[in-house]
Biopython code that builds the backbone (N, CA, C, O; Angstrom):
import numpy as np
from Bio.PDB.StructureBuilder import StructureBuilder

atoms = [
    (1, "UNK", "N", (38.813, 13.037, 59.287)),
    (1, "UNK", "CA", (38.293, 11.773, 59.715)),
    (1, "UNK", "C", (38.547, 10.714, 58.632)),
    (1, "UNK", "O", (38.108, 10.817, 57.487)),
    (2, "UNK", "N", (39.362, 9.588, 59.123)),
    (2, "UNK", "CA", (39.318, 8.850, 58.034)),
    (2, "UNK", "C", (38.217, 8.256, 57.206)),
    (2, "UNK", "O", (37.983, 8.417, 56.008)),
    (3, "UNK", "N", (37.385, 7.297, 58.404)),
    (3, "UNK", "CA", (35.699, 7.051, 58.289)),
    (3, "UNK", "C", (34.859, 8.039, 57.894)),
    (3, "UNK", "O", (34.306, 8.616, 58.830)),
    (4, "UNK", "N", (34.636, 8.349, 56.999)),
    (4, "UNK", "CA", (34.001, 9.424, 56.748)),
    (4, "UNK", "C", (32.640, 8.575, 56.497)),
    (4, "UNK", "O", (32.576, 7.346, 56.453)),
    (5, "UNK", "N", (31.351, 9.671, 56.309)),
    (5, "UNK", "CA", (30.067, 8.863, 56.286)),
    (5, "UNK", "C", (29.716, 8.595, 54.871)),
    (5, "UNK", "O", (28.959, 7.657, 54.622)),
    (6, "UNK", "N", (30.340, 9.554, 53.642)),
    (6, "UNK", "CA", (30.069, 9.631, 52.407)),
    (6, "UNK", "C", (31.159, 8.134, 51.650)),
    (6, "UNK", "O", (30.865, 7.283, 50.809)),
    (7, "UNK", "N", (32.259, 8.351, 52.325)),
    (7, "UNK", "CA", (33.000, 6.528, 51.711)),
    (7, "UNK", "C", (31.996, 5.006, 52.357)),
    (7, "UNK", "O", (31.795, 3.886, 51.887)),
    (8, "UNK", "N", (31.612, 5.626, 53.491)),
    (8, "UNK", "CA", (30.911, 4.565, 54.096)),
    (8, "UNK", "C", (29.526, 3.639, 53.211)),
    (8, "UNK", "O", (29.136, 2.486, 53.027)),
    (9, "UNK", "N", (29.149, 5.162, 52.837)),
    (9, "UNK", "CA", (27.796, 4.881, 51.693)),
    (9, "UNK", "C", (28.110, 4.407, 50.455)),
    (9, "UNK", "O", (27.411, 3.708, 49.721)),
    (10, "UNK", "N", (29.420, 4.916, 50.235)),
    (10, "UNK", "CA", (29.167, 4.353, 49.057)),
    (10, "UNK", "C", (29.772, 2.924, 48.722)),
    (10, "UNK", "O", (29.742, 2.374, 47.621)),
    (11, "UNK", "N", (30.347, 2.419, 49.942)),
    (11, "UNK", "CA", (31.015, 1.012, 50.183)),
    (11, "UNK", "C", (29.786, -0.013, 50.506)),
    (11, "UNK", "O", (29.885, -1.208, 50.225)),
    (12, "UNK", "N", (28.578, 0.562, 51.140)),
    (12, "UNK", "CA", (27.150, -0.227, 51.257)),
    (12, "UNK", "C", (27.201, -0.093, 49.671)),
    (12, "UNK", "O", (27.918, -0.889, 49.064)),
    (13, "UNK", "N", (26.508, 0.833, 48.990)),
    (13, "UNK", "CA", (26.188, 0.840, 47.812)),
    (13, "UNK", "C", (26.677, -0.152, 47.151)),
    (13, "UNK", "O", (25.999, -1.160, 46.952)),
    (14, "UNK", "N", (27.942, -0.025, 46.701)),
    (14, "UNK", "CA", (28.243, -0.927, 46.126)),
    (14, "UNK", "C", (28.473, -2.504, 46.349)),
    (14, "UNK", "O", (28.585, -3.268, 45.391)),
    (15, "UNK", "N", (28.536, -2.945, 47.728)),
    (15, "UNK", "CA", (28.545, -4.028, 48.160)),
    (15, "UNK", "C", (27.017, -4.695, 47.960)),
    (15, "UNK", "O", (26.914, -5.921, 47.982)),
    (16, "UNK", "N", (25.842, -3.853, 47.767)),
    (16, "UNK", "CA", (24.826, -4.221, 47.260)),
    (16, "UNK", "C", (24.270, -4.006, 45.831)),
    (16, "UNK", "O", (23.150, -4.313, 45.421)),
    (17, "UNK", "N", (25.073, -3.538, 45.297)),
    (17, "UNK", "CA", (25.144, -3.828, 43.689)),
    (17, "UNK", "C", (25.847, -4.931, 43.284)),
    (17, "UNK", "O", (25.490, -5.455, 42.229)),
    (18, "UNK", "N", (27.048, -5.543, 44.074)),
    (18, "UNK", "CA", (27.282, -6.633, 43.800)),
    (18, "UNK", "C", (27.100, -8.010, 44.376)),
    (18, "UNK", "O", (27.616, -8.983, 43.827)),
    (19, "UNK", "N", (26.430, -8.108, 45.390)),
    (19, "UNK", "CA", (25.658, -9.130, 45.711)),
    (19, "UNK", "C", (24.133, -8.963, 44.972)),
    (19, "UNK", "O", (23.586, -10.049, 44.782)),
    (20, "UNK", "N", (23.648, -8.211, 44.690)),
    (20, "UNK", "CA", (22.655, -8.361, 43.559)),
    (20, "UNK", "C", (23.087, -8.953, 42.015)),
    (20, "UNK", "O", (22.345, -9.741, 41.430)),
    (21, "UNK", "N", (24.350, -8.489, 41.436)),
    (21, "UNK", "CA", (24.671, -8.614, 40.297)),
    (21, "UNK", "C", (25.085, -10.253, 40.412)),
    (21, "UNK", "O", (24.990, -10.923, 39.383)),
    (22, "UNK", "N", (25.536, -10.886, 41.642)),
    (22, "UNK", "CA", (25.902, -11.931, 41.926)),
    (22, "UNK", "C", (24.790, -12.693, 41.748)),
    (22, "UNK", "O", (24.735, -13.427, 40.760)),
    (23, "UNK", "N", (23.760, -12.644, 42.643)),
    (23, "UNK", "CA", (22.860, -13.264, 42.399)),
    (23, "UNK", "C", (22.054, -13.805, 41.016)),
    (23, "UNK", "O", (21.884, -14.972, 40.663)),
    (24, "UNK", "N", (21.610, -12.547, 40.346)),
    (24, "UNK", "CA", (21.105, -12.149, 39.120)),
    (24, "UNK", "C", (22.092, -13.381, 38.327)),
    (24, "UNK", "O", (21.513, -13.773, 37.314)),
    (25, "UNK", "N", (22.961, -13.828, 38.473)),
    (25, "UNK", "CA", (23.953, -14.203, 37.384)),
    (25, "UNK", "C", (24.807, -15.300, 37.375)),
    (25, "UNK", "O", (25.610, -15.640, 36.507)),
    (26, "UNK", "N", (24.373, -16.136, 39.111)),
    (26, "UNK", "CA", (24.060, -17.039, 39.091)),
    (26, "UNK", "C", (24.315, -18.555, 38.492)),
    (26, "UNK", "O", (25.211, -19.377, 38.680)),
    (27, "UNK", "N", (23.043, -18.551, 37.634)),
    (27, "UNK", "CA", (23.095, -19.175, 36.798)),
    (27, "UNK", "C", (23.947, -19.308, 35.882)),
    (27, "UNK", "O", (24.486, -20.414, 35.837)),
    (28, "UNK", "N", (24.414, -18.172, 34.750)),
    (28, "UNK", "CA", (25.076, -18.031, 34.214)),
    (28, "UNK", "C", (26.234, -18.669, 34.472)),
    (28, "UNK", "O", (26.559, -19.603, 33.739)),
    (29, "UNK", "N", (27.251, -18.185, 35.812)),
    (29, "UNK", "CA", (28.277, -18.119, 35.958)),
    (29, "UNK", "C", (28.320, -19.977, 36.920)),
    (29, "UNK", "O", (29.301, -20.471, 37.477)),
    (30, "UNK", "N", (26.962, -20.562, 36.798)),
    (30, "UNK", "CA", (27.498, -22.226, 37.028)),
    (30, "UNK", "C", (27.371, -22.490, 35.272)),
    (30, "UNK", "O", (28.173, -23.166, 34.628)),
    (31, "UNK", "N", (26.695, -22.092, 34.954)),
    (31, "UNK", "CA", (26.900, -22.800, 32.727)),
    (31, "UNK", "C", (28.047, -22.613, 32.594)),
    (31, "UNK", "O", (28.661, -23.604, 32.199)),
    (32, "UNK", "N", (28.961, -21.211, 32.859)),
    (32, "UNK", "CA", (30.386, -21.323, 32.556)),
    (32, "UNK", "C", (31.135, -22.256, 32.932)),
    (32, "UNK", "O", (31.691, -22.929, 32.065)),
    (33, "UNK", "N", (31.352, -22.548, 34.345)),
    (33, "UNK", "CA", (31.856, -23.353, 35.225)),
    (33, "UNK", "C", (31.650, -24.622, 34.482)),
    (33, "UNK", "O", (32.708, -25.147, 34.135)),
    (34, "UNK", "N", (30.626, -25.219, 34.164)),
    (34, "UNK", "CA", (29.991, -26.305, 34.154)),
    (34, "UNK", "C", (30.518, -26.512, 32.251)),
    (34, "UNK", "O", (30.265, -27.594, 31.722)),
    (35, "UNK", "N", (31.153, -25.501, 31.494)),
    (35, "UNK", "CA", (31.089, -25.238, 30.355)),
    (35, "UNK", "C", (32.887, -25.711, 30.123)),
    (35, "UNK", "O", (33.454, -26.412, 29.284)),
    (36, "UNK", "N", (33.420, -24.846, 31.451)),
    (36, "UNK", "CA", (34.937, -25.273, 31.400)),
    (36, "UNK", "C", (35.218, -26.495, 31.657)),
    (36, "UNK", "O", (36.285, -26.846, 31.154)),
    (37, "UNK", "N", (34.370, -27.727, 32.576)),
    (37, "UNK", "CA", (34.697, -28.758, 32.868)),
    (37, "UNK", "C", (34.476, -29.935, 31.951)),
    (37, "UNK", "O", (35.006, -31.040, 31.838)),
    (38, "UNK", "N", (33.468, -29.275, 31.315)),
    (38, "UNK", "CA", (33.045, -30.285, 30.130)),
    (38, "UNK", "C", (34.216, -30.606, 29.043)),
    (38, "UNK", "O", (34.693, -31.659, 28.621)),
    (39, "UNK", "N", (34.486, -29.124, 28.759)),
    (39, "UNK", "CA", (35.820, -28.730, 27.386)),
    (39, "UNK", "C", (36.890, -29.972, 27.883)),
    (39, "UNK", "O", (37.124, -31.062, 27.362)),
    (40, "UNK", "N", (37.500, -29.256, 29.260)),
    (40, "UNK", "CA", (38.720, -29.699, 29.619)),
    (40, "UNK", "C", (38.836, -30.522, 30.290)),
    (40, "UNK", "O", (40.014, -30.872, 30.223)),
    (41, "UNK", "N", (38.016, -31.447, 31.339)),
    (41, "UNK", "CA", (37.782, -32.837, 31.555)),
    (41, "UNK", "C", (37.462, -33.854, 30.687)),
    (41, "UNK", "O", (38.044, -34.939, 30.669)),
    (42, "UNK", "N", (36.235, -33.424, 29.716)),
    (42, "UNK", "CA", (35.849, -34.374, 28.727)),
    (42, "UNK", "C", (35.368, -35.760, 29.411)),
    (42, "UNK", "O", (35.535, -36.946, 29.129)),
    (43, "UNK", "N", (34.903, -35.277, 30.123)),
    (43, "UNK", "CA", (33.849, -36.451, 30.970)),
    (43, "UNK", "C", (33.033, -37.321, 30.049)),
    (43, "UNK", "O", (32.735, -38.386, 30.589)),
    (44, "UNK", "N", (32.552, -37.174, 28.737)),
    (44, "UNK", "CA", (32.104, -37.870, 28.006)),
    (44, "UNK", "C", (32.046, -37.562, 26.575)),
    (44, "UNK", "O", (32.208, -36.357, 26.383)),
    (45, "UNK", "N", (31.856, -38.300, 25.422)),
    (45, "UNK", "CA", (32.269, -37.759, 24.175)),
    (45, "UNK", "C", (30.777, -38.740, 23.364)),
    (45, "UNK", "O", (30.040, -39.453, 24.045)),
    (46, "UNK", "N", (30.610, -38.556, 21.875)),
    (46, "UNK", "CA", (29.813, -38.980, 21.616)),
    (46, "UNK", "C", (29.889, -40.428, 21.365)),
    (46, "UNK", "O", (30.844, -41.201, 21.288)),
    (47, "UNK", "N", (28.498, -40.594, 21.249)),
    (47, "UNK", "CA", (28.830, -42.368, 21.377)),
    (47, "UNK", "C", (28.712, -43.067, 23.012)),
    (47, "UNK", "O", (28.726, -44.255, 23.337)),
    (48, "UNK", "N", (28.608, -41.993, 23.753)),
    (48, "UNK", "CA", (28.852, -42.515, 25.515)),
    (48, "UNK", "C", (27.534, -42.925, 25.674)),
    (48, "UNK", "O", (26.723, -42.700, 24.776)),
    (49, "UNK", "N", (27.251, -43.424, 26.566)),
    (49, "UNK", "CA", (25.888, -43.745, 27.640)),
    (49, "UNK", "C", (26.085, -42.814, 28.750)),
    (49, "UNK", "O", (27.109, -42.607, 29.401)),
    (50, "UNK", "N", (25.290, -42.455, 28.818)),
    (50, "UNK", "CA", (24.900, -41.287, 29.834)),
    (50, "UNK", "C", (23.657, -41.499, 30.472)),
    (50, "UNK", "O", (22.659, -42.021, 29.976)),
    (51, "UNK", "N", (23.842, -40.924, 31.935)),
    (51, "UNK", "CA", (22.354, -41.463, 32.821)),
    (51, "UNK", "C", (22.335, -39.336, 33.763)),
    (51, "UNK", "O", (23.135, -38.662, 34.411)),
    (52, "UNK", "N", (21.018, -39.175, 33.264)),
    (52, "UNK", "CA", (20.406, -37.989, 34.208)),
    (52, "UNK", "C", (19.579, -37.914, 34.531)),
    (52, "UNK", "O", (18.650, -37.801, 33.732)),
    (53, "UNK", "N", (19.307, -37.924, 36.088)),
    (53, "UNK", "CA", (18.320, -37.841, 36.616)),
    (53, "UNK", "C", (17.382, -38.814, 36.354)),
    (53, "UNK", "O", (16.386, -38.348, 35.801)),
    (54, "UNK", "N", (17.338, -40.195, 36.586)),
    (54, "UNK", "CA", (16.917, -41.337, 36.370)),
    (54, "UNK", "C", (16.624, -41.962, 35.104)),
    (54, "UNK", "O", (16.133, -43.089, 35.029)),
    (55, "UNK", "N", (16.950, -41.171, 34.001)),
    (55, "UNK", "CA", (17.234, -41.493, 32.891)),
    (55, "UNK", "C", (17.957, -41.897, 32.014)),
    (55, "UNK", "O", (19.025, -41.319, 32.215)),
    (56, "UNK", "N", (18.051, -42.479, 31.227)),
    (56, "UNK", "CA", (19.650, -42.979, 30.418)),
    (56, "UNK", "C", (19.703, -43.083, 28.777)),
    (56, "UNK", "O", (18.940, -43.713, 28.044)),
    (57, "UNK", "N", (20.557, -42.472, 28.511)),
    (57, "UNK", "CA", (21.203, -42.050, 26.664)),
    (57, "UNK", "C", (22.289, -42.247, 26.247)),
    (57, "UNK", "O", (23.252, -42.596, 26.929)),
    (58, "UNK", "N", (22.280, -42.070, 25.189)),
    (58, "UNK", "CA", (23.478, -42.055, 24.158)),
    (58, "UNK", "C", (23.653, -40.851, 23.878)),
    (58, "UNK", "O", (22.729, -40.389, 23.209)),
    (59, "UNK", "N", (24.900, -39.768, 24.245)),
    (59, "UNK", "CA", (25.080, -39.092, 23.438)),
    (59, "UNK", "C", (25.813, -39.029, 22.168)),
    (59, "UNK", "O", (26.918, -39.444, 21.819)),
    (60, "UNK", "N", (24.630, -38.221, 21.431)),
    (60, "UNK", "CA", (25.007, -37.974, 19.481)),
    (60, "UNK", "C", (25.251, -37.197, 19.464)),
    (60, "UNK", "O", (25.724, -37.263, 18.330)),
    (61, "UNK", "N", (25.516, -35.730, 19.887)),
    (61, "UNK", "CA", (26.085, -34.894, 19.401)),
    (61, "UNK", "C", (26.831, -33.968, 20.882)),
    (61, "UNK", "O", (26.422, -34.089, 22.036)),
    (62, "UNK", "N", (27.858, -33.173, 20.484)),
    (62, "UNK", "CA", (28.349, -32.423, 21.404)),
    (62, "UNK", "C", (28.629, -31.289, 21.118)),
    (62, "UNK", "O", (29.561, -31.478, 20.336)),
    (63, "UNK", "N", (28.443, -29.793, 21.212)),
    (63, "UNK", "CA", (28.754, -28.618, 21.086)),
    (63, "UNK", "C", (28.904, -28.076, 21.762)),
    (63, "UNK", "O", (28.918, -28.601, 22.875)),
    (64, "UNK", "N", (29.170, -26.381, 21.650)),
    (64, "UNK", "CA", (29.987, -25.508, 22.882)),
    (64, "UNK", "C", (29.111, -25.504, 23.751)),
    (64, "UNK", "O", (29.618, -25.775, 24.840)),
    (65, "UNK", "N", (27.517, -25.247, 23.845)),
    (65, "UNK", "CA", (27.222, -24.806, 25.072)),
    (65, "UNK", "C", (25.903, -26.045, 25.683)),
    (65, "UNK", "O", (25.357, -25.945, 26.781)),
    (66, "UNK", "N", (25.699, -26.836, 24.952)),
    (66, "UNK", "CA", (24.787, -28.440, 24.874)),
    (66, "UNK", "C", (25.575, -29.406, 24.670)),
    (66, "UNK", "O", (26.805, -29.374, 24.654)),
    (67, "UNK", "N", (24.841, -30.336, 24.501)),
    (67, "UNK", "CA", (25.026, -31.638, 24.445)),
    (67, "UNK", "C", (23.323, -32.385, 24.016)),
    (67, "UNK", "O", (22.301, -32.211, 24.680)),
    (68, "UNK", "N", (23.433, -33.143, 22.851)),
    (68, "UNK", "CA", (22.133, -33.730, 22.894)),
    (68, "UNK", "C", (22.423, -35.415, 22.929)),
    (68, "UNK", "O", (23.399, -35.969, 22.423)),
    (69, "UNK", "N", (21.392, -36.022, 23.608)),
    (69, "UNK", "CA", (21.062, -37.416, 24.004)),
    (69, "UNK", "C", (19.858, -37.980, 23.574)),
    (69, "UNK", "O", (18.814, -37.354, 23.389)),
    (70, "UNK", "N", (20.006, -39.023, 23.442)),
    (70, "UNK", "CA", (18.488, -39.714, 22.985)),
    (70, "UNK", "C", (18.227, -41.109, 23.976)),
    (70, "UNK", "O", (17.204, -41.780, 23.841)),
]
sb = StructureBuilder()
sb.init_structure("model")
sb.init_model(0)
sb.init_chain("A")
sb.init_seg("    ")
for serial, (resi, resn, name, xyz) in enumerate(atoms, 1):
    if name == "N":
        sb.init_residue(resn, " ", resi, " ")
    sb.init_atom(name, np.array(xyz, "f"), 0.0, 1.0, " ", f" {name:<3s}", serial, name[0])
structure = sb.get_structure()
């Protein structure tokens, strides 16, 4: 039988280890995203005016995984 019931299980199994691991990680994997666009777009550098979320700054400093504003 090709379908067998033991490949079947373990194709659930794992399809729910990785929509869990997906989930779980989430976050993470938009900081990356959000980490590559920063590097290689360079949407803003220090010295910019910046507005988030009804707020508005200067950013002073820029590093790999932040950015600080005042």
């Amino acid at each position: 039988m090709i379908w067998s019931e033991a490949r079947l299980d373990l194709t659930i199994y794992i399809g729910f280890i990785s929509a869990g691991l997906a989930i779980a990680l989430r976050e993470i994997f938009t900081n990356i995203a959000a980490l590559i666009i920063i590097v290689l777009q360079k949407p803003f550098e220090v010295g910019d005016r910046i507005y988030l979320n009804n707020s508005a700054g200067d950013v002073i400093d820029q590093k790999m995984f932040h950015f600080v504003k005042i």
